[in-house]
N, C-alpha and C positions, 0 to 999 in steps of 0.2 A: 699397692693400690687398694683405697678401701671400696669394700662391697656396696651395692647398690642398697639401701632399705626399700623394702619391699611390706607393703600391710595390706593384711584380709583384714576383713572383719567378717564375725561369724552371727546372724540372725537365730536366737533362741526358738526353735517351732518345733522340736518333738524330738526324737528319734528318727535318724537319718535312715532312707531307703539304697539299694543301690546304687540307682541315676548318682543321687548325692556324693556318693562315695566317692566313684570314677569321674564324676562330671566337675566335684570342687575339693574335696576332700583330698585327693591322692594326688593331684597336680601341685595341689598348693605345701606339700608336704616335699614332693619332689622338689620345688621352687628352693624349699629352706635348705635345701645343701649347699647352693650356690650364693645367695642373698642375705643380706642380714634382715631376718623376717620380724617381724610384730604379729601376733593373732590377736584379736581382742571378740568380745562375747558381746553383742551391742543389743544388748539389755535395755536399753531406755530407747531403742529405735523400736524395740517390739512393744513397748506399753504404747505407741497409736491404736493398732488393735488388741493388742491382748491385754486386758486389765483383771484378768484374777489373778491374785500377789501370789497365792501356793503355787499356781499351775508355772506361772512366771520363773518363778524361786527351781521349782522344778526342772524346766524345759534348760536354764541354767547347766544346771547340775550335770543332765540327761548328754546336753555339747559339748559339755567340757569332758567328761568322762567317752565322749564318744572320739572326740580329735586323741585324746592322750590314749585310748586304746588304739588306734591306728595308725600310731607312730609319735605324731608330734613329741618331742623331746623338753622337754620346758627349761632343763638347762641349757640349750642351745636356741634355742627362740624366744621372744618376751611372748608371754604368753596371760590378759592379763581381761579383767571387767570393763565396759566401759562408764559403768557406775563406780569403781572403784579408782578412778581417776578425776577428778572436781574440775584439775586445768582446764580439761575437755568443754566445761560448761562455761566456764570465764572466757575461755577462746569462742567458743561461741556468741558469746554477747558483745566482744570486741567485733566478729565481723562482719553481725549481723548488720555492723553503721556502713560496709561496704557491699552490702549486699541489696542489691535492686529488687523491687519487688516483682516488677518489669520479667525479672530473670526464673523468677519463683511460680511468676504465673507458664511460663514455658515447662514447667517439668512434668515430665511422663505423666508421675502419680497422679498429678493433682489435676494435668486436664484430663486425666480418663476417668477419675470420679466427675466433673464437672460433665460430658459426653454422655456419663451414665444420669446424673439427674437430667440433662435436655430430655435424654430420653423417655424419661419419665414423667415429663411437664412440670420438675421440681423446680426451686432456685437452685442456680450453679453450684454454690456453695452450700448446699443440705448438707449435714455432716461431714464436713471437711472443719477437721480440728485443726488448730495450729501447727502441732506438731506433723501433723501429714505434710500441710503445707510447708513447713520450714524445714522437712527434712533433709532436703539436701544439705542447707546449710552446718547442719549436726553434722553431718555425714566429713563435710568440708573440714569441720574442725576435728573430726576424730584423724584426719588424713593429713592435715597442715602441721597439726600438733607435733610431730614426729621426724621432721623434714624429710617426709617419705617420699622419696625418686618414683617409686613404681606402684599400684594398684590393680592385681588382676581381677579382672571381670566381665561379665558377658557383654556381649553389645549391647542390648537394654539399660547395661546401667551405662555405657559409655558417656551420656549425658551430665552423669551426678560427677564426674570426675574433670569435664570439664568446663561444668562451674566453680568447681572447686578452683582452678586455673583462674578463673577471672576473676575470684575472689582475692586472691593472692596478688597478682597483679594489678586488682588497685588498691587494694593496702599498702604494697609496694611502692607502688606509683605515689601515693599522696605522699608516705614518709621519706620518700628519694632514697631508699634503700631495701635491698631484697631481705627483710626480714620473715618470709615465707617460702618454702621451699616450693616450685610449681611443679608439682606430680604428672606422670602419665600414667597414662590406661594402656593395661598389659591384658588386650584381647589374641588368646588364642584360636585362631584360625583353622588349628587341629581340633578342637573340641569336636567332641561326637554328639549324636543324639542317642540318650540311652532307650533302649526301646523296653516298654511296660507287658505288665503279662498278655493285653490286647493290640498288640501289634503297635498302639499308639505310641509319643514320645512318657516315658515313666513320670506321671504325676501324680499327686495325692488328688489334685482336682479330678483327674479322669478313674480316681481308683483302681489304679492298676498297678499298685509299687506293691515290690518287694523290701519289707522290713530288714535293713542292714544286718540288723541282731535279731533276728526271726531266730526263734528254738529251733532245733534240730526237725522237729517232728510238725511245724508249724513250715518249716523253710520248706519241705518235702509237698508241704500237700499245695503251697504256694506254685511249686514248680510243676508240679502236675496239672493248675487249670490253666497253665502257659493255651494257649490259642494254636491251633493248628488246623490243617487242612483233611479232609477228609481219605487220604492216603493209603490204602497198605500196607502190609507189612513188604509183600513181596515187590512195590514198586519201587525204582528208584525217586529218590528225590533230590530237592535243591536246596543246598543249603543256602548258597545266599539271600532267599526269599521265608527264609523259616525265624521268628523270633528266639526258638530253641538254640540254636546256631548262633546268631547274633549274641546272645548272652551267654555264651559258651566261649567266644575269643576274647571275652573280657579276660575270662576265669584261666583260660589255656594256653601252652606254650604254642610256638607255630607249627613242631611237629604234632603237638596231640589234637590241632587245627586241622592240620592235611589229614590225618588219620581219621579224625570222625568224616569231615568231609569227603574220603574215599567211600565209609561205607554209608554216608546218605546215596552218593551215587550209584554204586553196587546194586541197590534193593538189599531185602531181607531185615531191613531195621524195622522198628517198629517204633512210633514216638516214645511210648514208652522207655522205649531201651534210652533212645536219645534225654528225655528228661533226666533221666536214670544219671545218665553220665554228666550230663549240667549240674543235677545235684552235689554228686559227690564232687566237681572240680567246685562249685561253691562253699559248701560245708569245711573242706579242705583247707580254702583259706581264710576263710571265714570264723572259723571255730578257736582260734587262738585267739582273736580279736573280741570275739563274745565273751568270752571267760574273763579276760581282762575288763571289759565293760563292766561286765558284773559284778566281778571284785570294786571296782571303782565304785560302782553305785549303790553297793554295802557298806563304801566308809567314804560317806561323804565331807567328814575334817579332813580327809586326805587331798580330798579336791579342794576344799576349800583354803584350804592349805598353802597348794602351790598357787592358786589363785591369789593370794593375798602377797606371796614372795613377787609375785609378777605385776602385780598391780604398786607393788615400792619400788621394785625397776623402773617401771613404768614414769613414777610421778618424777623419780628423779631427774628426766629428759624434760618431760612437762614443766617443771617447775622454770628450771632456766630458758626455755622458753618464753612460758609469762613472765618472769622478770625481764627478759630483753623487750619484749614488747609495752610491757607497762613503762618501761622507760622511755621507749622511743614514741608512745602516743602520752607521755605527762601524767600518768599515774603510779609513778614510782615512789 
């Protein structure tokens, strides 16, 4: 029986925190044991807003070396650009002819800039580029391209995956053949909220992340302005109400779980002690992964490297792809 295809794609934005890690990073690594996975770096979905070519070129670099330090395998997953694929953009302009605009005006992105200019007293459309606008439809072709069964993602994007669906079926529909694979949306139900050093959920917008590859000496003082309660040493506490805790079951087995949570209840801790011991189960696991990172982002042909073997995997699916479809809509 073969495997289901299964495709992320991965937004170039910095250096992953935490949250990221555990929230899409580790799941979707876990996914790949089971599924025959795609990664791809979607690079031209981030030039909407990001337009300086170095930082770009960078932030690149900085994802790709951050998934292949934390596992990702590239000989067992394509793993690949999505600038270093063309199909992706021919497939795009093929369905854009089936894609409504009717449908386009519905998406998340584009009414909540058009909500932010009412509220503003601007026109709807201030600064809304095409490509924000037409994003979904990229999005649709990086995911059709591939006859990808499955897409995980949050429920915020559950929208982008099924328009993708109805882009598909009516391409389908016109040509009287499923030449489009119709995806679904692989929302986990399990997903956590990771919690940030201020008790909030871990975001860059509430600045409160902890840097995945934080130094040792940087990770340390990070974990010290953790948020706490004004507490005691000598009182007992609770752990399930302390962010300390919280980010300490990410890191811990279930016995080293019960065990600190005995002596939060006890008394006699002191947060400090308790950071203490969140540090070291981070740093622990943490620290083979930074090394690796760093190797990686000292020899960037190496990434670039695999990057370019994944990106020829890659076309080769693409290609037969567009030629089935260039045949069956008379551009062959």
């Amino acid at each position: 029986m073969e495997k289901k295809v299964v495709l992320t794609g991965i937004k170039p934005t910095g250096v992953p925190h935490v949250g990221n890690y555990f929230g899409a990073i580790k799941p979707a690594l876990e996914l790949s044991r089971n599924y025959e996975s795609r990664f791809f770096i979607a690079d031209y979905h981030s030039l909407n807003s990001l337009k300086d070519p170095e930082l770009l070129k960078q932030y690149v670099y900085e994802v790709a070396a951050c998934w292949l330090a934390c596992g990702l395998d590239p000989q067992k997953v394509m793993f690949y650009r999505q600038s270093g694929v063309p199909e992706t953009f021919e497939l795009t302009t093929i369905i854009m002819a089936f894609s409504s605009k009717g449908l386009m005006n519905r998406a998340h992105a584009y009414k909540a800039m058009v909500d932010k200019n009412r509220e503003k007293g601007k026109p709807d459309d201030h600064n809304v580029n095409m490509g924000l606008f037409t994003y979904p439809v990229l999005m649709a072709a990086d995911i059709l391209l591939f006859d990808t069964d499955l897409v995980p993602v949050g429920k915020d994007q559950v929208q982008h995956i099924e328009m993708a669906q109805d882009i598909a079926e009516a391409l389908n529909h016109n040509y009287k053949t499923q030449l489009l694979q119709r995806p679904e949306a692989m929302v986990s139900e399990n997903t956590q909220t990771i919690v940030g050093m201020d008790g909030r959920k871990m975001s860059k917008s509430y600045n409160n992340t902890i840097p995945f590859f934080a130094p040792e000496k940087q990770l340390k003082k990070l974990v010290n302005k953790i948020v706490t309660n004004s507490q005691d040493i000598e009182e007992p506490k609770d752990p399930d109400s302390c962010s300390v805790f919280t980010l300490y079951k990410l890191f811990a087995t279930q016995d080293e779980q019960q065990a600190l949570a005995e002596r939060y209840r006890a008394g006699g801790m002191g947060w400090g002690h308790a950071k203490a011991e969140l540090f070291e189960k981070m740093n622990s696991l943490i620290k083979p992964m930074r090394e690796r990172y760093e190797e990686l982002m000292n020899d960037k042909s190496y990434i670039e490297k695999l990057l370019k073997e994944g990106e020829a995997k890659a076309r080769e699916l693409a290609a037969e792809k567009i030629r089935q479809l260039r045949k069956a809509i008379g551009i062959d």
